[in-house]
N, C-alpha and C positions, 0 to 999 in steps of 0.2 A: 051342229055342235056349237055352243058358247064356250067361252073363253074367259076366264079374272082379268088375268093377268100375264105380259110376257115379258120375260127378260134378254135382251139379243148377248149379255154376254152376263154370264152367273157361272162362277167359282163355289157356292155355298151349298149346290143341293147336290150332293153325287162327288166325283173326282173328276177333277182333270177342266177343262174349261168347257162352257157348252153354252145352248141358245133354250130356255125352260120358258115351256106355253104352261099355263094352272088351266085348266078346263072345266067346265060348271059340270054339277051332277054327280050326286051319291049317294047309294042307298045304304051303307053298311052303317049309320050313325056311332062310329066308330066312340065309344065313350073318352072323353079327355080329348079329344078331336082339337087343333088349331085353327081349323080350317072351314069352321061352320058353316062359316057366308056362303061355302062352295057346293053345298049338298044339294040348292037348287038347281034345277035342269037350267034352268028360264035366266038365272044370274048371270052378270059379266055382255056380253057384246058377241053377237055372231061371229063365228069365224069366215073368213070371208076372200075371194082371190087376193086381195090386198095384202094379208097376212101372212098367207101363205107365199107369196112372193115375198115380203119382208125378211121372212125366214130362210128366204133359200139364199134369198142375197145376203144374207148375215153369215151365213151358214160358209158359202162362198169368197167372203170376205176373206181376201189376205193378210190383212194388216193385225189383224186377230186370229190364231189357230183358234178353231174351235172342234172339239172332239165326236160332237153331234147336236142332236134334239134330247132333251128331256121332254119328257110327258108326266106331269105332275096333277093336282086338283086335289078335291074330285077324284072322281077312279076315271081315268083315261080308259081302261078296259073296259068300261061298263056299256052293253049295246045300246043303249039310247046314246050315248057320246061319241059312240066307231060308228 
């Protein structure tokens, strides 16, 4: 799975405070889309143990309540991405 972009702390996508990965890969070419760049599989940067340690210790982090993970892109649901 690749990755755009992440945020360890984003107030703007969803409620409440949280840590939002954007994930490469989409096939719905959703018309008026934002997010074009994202529809490649291949876009953005692997995701990688590094990352995913990132996020847990973000996640973990006291100094910031944060309420979860966002899953954004791209379709995070989409099986080439899980």
């Amino acid at each position: 799975m690749n990755y755009l972009q992440y945020y360890p702390t984003d107030v703007i996508n969803g409620e409440g405070t949280k840590c939002t990965l954007f994930v490469s890969g989409c096939t719905h070419a959703c018309k008026g889309c934002y997010n074009q760049k994202s529809w490649s599989f291949s876009a953005g940067v692997l995701f990688d143990e590094t990352m995913e340690q990132q996020i847990i210790n973000n996640l973990k982090d006291t100094r910031i309540k944060r309420q979860g993970l966002m899953l954004s892109g791209g379709d995070p649901l989409h099986p080439r991405v899980t």
